[in-house]
N, C-alpha and C positions, 0 to 999 in steps of 0.2 A: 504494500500500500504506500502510495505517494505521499508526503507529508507537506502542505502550504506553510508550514509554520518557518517564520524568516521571512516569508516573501511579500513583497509591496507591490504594488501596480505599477511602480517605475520600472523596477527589474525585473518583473514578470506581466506586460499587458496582457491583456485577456485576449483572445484569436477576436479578429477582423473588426476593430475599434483603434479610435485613432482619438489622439488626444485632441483636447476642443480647439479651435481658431477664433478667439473677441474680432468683431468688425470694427473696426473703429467710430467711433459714434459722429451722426451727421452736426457739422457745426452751426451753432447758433442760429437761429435766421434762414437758414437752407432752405425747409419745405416751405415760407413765403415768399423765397427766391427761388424756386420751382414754377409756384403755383404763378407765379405773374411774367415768367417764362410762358409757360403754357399759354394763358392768354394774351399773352403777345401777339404771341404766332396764331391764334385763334385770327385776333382781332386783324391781321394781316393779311392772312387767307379769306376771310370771308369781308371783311368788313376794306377794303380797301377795295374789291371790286365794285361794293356797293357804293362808294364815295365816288368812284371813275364814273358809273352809270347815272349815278344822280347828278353829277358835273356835266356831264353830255347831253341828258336830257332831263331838266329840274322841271319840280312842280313849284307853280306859282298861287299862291293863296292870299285872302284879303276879305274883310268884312263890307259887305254894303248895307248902307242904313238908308233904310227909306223912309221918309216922314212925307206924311201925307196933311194939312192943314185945310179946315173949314171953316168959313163964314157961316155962321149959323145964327139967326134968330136974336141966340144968347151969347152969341160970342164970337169969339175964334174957338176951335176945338182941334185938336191933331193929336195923331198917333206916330209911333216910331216903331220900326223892328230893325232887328241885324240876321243877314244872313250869312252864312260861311260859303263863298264862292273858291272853287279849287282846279284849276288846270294842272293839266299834266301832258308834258312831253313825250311820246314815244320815237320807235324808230321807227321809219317807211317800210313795214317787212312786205306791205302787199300793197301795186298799184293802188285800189280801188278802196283798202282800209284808209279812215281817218287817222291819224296820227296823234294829234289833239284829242286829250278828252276829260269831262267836266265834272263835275261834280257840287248839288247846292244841297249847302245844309239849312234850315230854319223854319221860320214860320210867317205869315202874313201880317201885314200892316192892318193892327185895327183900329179905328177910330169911333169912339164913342160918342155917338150925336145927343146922349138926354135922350129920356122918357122910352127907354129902351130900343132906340134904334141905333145899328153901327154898319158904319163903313170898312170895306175889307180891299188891300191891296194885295193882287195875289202874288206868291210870286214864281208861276210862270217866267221865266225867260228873264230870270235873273239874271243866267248865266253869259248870256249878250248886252244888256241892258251895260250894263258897265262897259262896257266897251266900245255902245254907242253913244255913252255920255262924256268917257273920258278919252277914249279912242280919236285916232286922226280919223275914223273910218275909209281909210286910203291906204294904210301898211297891211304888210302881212300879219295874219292874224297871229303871230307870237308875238310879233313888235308891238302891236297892238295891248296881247296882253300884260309886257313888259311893263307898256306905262303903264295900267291901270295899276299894275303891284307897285307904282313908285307912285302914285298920288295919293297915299296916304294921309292923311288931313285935310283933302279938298273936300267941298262941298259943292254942288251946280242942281241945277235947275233941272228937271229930265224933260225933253222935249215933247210936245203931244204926240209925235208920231212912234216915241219909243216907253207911252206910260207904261205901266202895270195895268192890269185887266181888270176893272173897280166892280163888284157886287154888293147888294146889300141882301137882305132875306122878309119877306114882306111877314115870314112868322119866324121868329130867333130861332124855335124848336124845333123845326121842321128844316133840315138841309135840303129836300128838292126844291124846298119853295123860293132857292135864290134867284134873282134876277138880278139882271147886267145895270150898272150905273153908267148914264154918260155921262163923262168927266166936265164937259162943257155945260149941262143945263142938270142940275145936282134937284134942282128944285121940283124935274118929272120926279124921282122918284122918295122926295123927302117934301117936299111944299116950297111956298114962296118964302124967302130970306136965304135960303142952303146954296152958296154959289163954294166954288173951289179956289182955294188961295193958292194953294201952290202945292207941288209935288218933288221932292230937293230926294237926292244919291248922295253920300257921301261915304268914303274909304276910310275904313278907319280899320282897331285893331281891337273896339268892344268885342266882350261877348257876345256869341248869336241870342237870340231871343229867344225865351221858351216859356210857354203856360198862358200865355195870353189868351191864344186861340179856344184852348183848351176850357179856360176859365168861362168864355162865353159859349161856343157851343159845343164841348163836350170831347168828345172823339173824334169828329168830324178832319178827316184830314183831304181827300179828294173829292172835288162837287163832280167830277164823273162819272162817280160810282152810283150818281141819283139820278143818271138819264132814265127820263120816260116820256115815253109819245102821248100822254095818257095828261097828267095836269098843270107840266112846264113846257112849253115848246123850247125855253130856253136853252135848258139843260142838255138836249140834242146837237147843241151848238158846240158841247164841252167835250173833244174826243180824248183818248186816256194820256194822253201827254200833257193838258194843259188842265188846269182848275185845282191847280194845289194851292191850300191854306196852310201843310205842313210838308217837312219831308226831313226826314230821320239822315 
């Protein structure tokens, strides 16, 4: 019989064991100098393509505020809203695609005339409106949209040929029962005293507006979702691109 007695792990290691090897431990700071390594090359790889592409073709954005003002009876009366107008650049990948394309965020201009009747500016064609107020309307329509992101602060007049589409509702509660306002004779569809003061754009960097619409009639965000042949002829007039009070 063999006897272990005397013998140590130094002078006798045990079959197919090896003594240990310490790593030397990572120094201070390392794995925060890792980690912002890593996003470097993250922010590099991905984010510098997106800097080149948004350089080449940027999006332009800007608020328009449209105030609407009435002579009425009792006064002057005017409303204001801000909408969020947003262009954006692409590349020409197909002859016949637009390149250009838009986007409006807000809600309509309302105007409270007393004894529960209001005035509504839609905002339909927002998205040009600006362009025909601030615009040479003579350049191309990026240069075009260039000024309008640099008249930030202006205020102007909008021309009658480029207002907003004016409604009022002969019952608040009922959305089909809208009918068209002319901007010129305010008095057809409100009585005598109700003429129109003015209708002003301006560029600014306000918040859009939101709750107004809401406040008076509800949910109501598209009038032509209330065509009917049946008790507005009006309403037939509204096809699904035009008669927003809202848009998300």
């Amino acid at each position: 019989m063999n006897s272990l007695e005397g013998q140590t792990p130094t002078n006798n290691p045990r079959p197919a064991t090896r003594p240990p090897v310490g790593a030397p431990p990572l120094p201070p700071g390392a794995p925060r100098r890792i980690l912002r390594a890593i996003a470097l090359a993250v922010l590099i790889v991905i984010g510098l393509p997106i800097a080149i592409w948004n350089t080449i073709y940027p999006t332009y954005s800007w608020g328009q505020k449209t105030t609407v003002t009435v002579m009425t009876p009792a006064g002057e009366r005017s409303g204001s809203a801000v909408v969020r107008v947003r262009w954006k650049d692409n590349p020409d990948l197909f002859p016949d695609a637009p390149h250009l394309h838009y986007e409006v965020r807000g809600e309509a201009t309302v105007v409270d005339l007393g004894e529960g009747r209001y005035l509504f500016a839609l905002i339909s064609g927002a998205e040009r409106r600006g362009l025909a107020v601030f615009g040479d309307g003579r350049s191309y329509w990026l240069e075009q949209i260039k000024t309008v992101a640099a008249s930030r602060g202006e205020t102007r007049e909008i021309p009658p040929a480029h207002r907003p589409l004016l409604v009022t509702f002969a019952d608040i509660g009922d959305p089909a029962s809208v009918a068209r306002v002319d901007p010129d004779d305010l008095a057809a569809s409100f009585g005598p005293g109700y003429t129109l003061s003015s209708i002003t754009l301006a560029i600014t960097d306000e918040s859009v507006t939101t709750g107004r619409v809401e406040a008076v009639l509800g949910g109501v965000g598209n009038l032509s979702a209330y065509r009917t042949d049946q008790k507005n002829p009006f309403t037939n007039t509204l096809p699904p691109d035009i008669g927003y009070l809202r848009s998300n």
